[in-house]
N, C-alpha and C positions, 0 to 999 in steps of 0.2 A: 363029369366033364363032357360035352359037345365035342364032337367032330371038329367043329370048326375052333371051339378053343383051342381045341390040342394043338391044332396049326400054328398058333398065334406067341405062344409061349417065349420065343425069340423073333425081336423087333428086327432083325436084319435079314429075317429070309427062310425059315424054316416053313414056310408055306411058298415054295416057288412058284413065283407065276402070280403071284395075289397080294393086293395091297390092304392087310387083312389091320383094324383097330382093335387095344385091347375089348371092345364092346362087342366086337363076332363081325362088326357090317365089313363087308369087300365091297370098296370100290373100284367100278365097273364104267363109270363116264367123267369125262375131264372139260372141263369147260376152258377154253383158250382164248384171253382176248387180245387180239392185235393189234390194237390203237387204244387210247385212251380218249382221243380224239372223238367227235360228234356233228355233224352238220345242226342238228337241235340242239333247242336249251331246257328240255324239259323240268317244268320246275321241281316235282319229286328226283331230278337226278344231279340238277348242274345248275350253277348259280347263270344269272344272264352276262355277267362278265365277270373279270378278271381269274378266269378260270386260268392255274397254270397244268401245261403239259407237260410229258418227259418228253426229254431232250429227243431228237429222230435217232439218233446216234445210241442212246442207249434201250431203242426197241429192241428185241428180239428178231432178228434177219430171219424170214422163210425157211433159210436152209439149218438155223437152228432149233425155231418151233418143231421142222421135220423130224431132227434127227430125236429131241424131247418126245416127240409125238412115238417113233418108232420106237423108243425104250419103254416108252408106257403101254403101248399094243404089243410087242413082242417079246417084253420079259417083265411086266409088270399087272398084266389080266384086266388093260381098259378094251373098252370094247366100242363104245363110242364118244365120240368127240363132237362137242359142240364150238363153233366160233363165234365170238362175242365182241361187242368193244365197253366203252365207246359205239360207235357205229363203225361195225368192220368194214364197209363197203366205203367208205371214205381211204380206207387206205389201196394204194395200188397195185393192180392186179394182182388181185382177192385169188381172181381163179386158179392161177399159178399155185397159190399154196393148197386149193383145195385138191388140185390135180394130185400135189406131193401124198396128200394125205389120203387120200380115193386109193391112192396103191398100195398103203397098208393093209397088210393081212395078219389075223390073231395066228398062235401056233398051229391053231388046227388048220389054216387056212382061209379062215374065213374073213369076210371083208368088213371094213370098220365103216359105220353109219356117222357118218359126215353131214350135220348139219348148223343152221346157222340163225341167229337171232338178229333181225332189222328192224330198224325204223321204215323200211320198204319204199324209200325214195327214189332209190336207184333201180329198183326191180324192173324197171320195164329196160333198163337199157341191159341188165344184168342176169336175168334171171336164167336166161338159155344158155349162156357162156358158163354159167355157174353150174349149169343141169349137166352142161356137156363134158364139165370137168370134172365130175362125180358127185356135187352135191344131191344128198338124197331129200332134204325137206327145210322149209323155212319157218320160223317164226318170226313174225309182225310185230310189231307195237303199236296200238290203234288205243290212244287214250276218250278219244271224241269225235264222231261223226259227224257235228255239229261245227262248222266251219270257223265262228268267232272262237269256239271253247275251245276246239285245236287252236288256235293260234296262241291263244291265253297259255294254254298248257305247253304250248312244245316253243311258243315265242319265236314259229317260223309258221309263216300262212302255206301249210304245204299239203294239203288234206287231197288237195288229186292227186299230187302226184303218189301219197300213199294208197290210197283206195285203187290207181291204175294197175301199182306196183305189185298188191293182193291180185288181182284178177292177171297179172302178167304169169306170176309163181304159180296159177292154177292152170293156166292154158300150157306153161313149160312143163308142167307133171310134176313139181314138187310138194308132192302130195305123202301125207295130208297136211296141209298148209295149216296152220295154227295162227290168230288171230289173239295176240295177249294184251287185256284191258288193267290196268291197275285203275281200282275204280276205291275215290276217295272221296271221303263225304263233303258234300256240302261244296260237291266240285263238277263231278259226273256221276253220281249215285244213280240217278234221274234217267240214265241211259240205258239201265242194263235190260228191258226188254228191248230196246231201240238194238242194241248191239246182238242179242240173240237173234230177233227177228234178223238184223243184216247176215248172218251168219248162215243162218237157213236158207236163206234168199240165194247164196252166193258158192256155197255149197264147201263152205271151211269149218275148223272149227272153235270154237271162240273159248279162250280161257281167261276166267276171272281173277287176279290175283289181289290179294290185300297188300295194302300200303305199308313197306316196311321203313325201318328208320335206318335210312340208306341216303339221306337229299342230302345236296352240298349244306342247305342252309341250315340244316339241325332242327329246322321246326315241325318235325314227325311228331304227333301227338297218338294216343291210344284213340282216343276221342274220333280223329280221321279215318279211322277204320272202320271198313264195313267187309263186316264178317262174312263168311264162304256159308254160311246158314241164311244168311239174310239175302245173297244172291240166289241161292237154292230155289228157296220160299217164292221169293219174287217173281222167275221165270217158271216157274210148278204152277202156280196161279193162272197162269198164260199159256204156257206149252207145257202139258204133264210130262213129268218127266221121269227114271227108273233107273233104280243103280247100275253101274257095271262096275266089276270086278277088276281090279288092278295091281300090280303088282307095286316096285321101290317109286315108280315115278313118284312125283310131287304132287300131281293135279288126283283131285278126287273127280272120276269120271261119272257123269250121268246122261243115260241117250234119251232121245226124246220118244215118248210113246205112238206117237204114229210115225216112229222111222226114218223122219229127216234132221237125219244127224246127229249129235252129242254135243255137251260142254264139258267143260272140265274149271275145277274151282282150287286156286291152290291156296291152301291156309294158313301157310307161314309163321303166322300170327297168333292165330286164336285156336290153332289144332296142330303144332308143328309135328313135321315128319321128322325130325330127327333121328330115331331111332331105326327108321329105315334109309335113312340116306345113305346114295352109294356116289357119289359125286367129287370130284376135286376139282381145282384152279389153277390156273397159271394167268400169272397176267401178263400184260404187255410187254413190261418190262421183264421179266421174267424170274418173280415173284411167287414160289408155288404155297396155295393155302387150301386147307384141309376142310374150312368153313365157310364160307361167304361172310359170317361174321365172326371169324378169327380177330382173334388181337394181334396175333406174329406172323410170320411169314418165315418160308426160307428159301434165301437167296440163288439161285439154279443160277443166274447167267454168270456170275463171278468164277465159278468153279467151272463152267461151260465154255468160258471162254480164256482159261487158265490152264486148258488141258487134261482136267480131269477124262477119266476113263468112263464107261457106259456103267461100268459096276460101281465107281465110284458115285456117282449120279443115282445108280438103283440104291444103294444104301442108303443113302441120304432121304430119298423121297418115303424108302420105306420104311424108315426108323419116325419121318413124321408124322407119317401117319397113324403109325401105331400110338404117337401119344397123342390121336384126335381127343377132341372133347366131344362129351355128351352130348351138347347141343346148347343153343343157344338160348338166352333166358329174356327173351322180350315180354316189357308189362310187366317183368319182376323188378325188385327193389333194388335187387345186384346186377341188373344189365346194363354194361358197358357197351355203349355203340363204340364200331369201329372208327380209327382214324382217317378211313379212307372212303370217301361214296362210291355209288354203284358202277359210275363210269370209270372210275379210277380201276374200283374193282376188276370189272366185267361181269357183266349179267349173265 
């Protein structure tokens, strides 16, 4: 038996400090999303209408993602936290919760990496106020360079204000700014030296991800997918390229051989990480899932706002975790997509 197993043998806490699965992984980053809401409609995420929301009333208040936030950095062993929506920056004064959360510190004291995934609309009005309130780095979503294909795809003509929005986050220092393409066939395949080269140009760094079955409309096909090999291949061709070494993250990293800069490719798909994943969820609603494709959920704000105790809340999260699953079985026979898409989710 493993170190790490021995830890694990009781789901309620004999590993203090660690949100440990019977499979050995400790999760170590939570992903938070605070709106479910979007200024876009992109079509891999949300139908173009009648999309419904939750109610405003039953979001999660700032002052209780915080208090979630600090049970998971300071007796639960996250370490960093990402904010997600929907598109978080649609909900008000972002910075204020980023502040709450800039002030957590792990046991040993050290400070929790606070960053944030956009459609990068608002970055140029945002990006300093968000630097100055502790965010340490952002992620983009840049589906198409290409000004008709953005609009097709995100079904809002807004392609400066995102490209401003990259160039605002780099000049505020929220570095290193990551630029994430979900690049689908027969949509924007066509782009991905266009997207490397911009990437180079610009001095971020661009990650490709495969298309998963996450869209409101359910028409995810295997077929639409273009593999994190066929990205590879493609920009090797053009700019050689050379492994590096990485640890649980998602993205498979490769830098470029003359030195300006890296990509990173994440494979969801066709190579999943499962077995290293260290990640959890909470959503908006306050919702925590163990998976991004879970099928259940369990309910934190009922008990959050019912009086439960901090321990009360620790048990609960760490008896879920414990019974994570293996991972998820996309392109298998027995894969059940979830009930819920990505914005729902939180990316």
């Amino acid at each position: 038996m493993t170190d790490t197993a021995a830890h694990v043998l009781d789901p309620v806490g004999t590993a203090q400090g660690a949100l440990v699965d019977t499979f050995g992984r400790t999760a170590k980053d939570l992903r938070i999303s605070v709106t479910d809401r979007c200024n876009f409609r992109c079509v891999y995420c949300m139908p173009a209408e009648g999309m419904e929301f939750v109610p405003r009333e039953e979001l999660l208040s700032y002052e209780e993602i915080s208090r979630l936030a600090r049970l998971f950095v300071e007796d639960l062993g996250i370490e960093s936290i990402r904010l997600t929506g929907g598109e978080p920056t649609v909900r008000r004064d972002l910075d204020r919760l980023v502040a709450m959360l800039a002030a957590l510190r792990t046991p040993a004291g050290d400070p929790v990496e606070i960053s944030l995934t956009t459609n990068g609309s608002a970055l140029t009005r945002l990006a300093g106020r968000l630097r100055d309130a502790g965010l340490s780095r952002v992620n983009v979503s840049l589906d198409s360079l290409k000004r008709e294909r953005f609009l097709a795809m995100t079904r809002r003509d807004a392609i400066d204000e995102v490209l401003a929005g990259i160039d605002a986050a780099v000049v505020a220092g929220l570095t290193p700014v990551k630029v994430n393409a979900v690049i689908v066939r027969g949509h924007n395949d066509d782009e991905i030296i266009d997207f490397a080269t911009y990437a180079r140009d610009r001095g971020v760094q661009i990650r490709f991800i495969e298309y998963m079955p996450l869209d409101a409309s359910g028409s995810w096909s295997l077929e639409q997918v273009v593999s994190a090999v066929e990205v590879v291949s493609a920009i090797n061709e053009v700019y050689p390229l050379e492994p590096v070494k990485h640890g649980a993250e998602p993205a498979t990293r490769w830098r470029y051989a003359d030195g300006l800069g890296e990509i990173g490719v994440i494979p969801s798909v066709t190579n999943p990480f499962c077995g290293d994943c260290d990640r959890v969820r909470l959503t908006a609603e306050g919702q925590f899932r163990t998976c991004l494709f879970a099928l259940d959920e369990l309910d934190l704000r009922h008990p959050l706002r019912s009086g439960a105790t901090d321990a009360d809340l620790a048990a609960l999260v760490t008896k879920a975790v414990w019974g994570k699953w293996a991972g998820h079985r996309i392109g298998r026979v027995d894969f059940i997509r979830p009930n819920r898409s990505m914005s729902q989710i939180g990316g």
